[in-house]
C-alpha positions in Angstrom: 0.0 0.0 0.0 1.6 3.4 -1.1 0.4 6.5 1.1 -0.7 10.2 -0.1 1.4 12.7 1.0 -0.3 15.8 1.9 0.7 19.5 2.8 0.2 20.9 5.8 -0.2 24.7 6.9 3.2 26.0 8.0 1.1 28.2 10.8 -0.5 24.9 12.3 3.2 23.3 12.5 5.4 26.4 13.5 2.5 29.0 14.8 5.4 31.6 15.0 8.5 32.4 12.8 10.9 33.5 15.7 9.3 31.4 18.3 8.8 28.2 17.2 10.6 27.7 13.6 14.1 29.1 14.1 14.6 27.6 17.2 13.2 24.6 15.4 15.7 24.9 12.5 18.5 25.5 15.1 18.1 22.2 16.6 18.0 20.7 13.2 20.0 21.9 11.2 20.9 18.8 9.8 17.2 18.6 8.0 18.3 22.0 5.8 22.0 20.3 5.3 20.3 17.2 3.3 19.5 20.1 0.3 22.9 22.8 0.8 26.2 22.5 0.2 28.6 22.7 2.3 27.1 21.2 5.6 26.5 24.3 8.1 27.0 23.5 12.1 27.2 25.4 15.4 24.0 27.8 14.3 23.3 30.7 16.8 20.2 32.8 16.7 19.5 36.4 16.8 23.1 38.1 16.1 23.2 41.7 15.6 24.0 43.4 12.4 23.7 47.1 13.4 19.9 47.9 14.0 18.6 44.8 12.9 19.1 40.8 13.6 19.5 37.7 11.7 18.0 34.6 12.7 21.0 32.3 12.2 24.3 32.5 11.9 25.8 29.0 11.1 29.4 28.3 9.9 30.5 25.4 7.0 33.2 22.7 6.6 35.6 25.4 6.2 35.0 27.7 9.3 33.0 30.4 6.9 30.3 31.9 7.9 26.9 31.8 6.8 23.5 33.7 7.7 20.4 32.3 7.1 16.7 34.3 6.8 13.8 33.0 7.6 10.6 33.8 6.2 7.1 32.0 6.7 5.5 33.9 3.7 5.9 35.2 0.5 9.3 36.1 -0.3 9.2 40.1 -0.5 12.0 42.7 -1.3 12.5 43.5 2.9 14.0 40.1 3.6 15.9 40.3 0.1 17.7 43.2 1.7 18.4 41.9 5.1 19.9 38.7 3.6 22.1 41.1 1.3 23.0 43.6 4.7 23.4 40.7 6.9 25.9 38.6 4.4 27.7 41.8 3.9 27.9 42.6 7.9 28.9 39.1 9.1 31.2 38.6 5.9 29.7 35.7 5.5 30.4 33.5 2.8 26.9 32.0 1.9 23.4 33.9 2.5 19.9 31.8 3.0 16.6 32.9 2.3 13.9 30.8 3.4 10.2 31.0 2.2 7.2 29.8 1.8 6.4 30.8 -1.4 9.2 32.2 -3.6 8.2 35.1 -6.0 9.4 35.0 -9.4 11.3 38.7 -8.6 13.1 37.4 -6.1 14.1 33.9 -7.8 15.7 36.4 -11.0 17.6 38.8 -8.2 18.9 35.9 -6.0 20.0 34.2 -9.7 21.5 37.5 -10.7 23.6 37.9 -7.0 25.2 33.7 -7.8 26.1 35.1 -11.1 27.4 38.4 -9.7 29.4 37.8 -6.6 31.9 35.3 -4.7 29.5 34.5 -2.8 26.5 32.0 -2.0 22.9 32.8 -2.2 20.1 30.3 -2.0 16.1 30.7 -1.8 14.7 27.8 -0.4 11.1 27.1 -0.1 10.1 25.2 2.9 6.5 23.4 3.4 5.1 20.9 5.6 3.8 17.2 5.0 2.8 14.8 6.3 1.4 10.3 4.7 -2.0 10.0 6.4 -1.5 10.6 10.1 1.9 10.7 10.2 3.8 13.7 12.4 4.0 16.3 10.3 7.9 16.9 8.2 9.5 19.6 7.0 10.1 19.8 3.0 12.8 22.1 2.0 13.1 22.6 -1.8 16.0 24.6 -3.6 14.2 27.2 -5.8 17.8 29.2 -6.9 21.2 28.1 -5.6 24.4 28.3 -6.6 25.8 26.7 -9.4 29.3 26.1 -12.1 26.9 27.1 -14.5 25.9 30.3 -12.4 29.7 30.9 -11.8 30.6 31.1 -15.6 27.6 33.2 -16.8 28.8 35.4 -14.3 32.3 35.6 -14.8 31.1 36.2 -18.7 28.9 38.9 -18.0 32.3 40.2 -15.6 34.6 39.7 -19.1 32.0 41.0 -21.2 31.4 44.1 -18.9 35.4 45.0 -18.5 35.9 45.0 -22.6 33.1 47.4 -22.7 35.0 49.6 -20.5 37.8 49.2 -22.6 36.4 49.6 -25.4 35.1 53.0 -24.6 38.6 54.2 -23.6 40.0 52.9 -26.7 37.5 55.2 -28.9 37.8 58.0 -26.7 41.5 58.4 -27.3 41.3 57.5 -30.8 38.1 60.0 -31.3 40.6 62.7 -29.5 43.4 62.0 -31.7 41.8 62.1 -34.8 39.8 65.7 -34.2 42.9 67.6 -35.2 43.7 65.4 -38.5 40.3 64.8 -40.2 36.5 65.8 -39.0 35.2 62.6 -40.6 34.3 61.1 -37.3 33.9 64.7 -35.1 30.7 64.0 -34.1 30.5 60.6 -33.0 30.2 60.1 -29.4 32.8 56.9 -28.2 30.7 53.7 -27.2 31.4 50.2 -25.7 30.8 48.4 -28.9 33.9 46.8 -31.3 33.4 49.6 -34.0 32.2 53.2 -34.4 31.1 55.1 -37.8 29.8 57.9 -39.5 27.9 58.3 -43.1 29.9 58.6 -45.9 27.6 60.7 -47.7 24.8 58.2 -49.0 22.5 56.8 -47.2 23.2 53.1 -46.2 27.2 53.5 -46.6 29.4 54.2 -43.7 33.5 54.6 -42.9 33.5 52.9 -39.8 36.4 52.0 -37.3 36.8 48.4 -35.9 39.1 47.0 -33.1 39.9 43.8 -32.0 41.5 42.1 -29.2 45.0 42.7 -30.9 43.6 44.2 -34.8 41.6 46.2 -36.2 40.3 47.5 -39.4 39.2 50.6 -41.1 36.3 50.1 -43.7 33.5 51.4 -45.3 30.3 48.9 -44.8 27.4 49.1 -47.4 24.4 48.1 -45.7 20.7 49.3 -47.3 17.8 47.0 -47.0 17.9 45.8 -50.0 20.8 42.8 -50.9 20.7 43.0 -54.6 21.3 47.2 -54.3 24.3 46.2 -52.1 26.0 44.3 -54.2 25.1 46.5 -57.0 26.7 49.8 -55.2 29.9 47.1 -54.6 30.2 46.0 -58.1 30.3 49.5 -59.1 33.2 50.2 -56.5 34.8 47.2 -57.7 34.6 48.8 -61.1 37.4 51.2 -59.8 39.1 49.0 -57.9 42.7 49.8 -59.2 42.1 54.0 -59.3 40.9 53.5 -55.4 43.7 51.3 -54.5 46.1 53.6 -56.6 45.0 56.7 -54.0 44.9 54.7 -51.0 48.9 53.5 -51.1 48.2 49.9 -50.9 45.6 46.6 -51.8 42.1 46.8 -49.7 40.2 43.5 -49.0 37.1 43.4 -51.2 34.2 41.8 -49.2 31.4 41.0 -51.4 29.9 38.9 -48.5 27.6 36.7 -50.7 26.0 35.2 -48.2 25.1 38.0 -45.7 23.0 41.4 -47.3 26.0 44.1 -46.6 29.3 44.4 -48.4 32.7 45.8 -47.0 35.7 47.0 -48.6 38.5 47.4 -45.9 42.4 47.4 -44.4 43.3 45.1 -41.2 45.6 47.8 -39.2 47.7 44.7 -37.4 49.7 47.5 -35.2 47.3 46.3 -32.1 44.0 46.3 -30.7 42.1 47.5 -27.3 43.4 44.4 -25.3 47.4 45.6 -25.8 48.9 47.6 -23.4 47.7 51.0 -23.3 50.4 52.6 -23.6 51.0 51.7 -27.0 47.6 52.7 -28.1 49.1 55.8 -29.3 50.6 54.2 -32.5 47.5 51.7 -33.1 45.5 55.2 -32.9 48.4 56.9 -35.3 47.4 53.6 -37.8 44.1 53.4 -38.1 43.7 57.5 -38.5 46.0 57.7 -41.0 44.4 54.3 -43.0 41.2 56.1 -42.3 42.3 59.3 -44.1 43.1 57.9 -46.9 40.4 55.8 -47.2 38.2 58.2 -47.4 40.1 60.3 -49.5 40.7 57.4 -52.0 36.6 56.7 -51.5 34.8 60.0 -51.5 35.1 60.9 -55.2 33.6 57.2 -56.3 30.7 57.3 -53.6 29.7 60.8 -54.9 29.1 59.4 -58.2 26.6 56.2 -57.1 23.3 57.1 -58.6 21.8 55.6 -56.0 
């Protein structure tokens, strides 16, 4: 014979959160250890963090601290922030929010804290059960914990953050060099992005700047709606291929791009890119303006000709 299990209301099992279910959870700790890892022992109630108190404060395998929350109703954004205050008061290495019923809100922001710091966050949902008339148990679930998966999205997020900082720095001193020697790109504001451009006088056509982790490449990117009038306004480049090559110094890459709509024509500047040092961005910058100069000098009187 196989039983039902059934749920049970938290109040009729723990009638009060500080009264009856921490020091319930205190004593057995060992029920929330079955779903966490590491194992906590030694949990203490009630330690101050400035004005307020957390309910427990537990330590791991390791001697680390950790604080856990408890919250016999719907998670809501007060206990978020006491978890947060009291991991960051008790330097604790793992925080624990426990709920009764997790809000989708909170599951997203205690996701976005695993993937976002060193340490620990879970939100566990607790309920009571009980088969027939058995004594009622607790049921802890693990709504969000942490994870490897967690760790790399967030140390992603961490790379892909720090290149856009970069990135920005790199067009700012670029942008700043370049005022002086050409207007072509006077007005554009630097972004985080891996190129910057301006119109080159039709619409759809733009000289654009590109950088790479240790490249980059000056072009002009031909990119209407239509595919057929891209390749059309690149054959018709192509046309003059050697009078445009003749005024620019030196060969250009020709990038019909068959299978994508736009079309590029462009020179890889292999001095560097935004990931070399810094401090010989000054002659990447010196590269790329000059190729960039006479690109658009080699350029302009063909583009002004398009009938298009």
């Amino acid at each position: 014979m196989i039983g039902r299990l059934e749920r049970v209301r938290l109040r009729d099992v723990w009638k009060n959160e500080a009264k009856d279910f921490t020091p319930w959870l205190q004593k057995h700790i060992d029920v929330l250890n079955e779903v966490i890892e590491p194992n906590l022992s030694n949990p203490e109630t009630e330690r101050s963090a400035g004005t307020f108190s957390v309910d427990l404060v537990a330590e791991d395998e390791n001697g680390n601290t950790a604080i856990i929350e408890c919250q016999l109703e719907k998670s809501d954004h007060d206990h978020l922030g006491k978890s947060i205050t009291y991991l960051t008061a008790f330097e604790a290495k793992t925080a624990i929010w426990i709920v009764s019923q997790p809000r989708a809100e909170h599951v997203r922001a205690v996701s976005w804290l695993n993937e976002s710091s060193d340490a620990s966050f879970y939100l566990i949902k607790v309920e009571a059960v009980r088969i027939g008339n058995s004594p009622p148990a607790p049921l802890f679930t693990v709504i969000v914990g942490p994870s490897e998966e967690g760790r790399k999205v967030g140390e992603t997020k961490k790379e892909l953050k720090e290149r856009h900082v970069i990135r920005k720095k790199f067009w700012t001193e670029l942008l700043a060099r370049a005022k002086p020697k050409t207007r072509l790109h006077a007005n554009i504001t630097p972004g985080k992005n891996g190129w910057i451009g301006t119109g080159a006088g039709k619409g759809g056509l733009s000289f654009n700047y590109v950088t790479r982790q240790h490249d980059g490449d000056v072009e002009i990117y031909i990119d209407r709606e239509s595919d057929a009038e891209n390749k059309k306004i690149f054959d018709k480049l192509l046309e003059s291929r050697k009078s445009i090559e003749r005024v620019f110094g030196q060969h250009l890459t020709w990038q019909r791009l068959e299978a994508k709509r736009a079309c590029r024509i462009k020179k890889t500047v292999k001095e560097g890119g935004y990931r070399d040092d810094p401090s010989k961005w000054s002659e990447t910058h010196e590269a790329m303006i000059d190729a960039m100069i006479h690109l658009e000098k080699a350029l302009k009187p063909h583009i002004a000709k398009l009938r298009t």
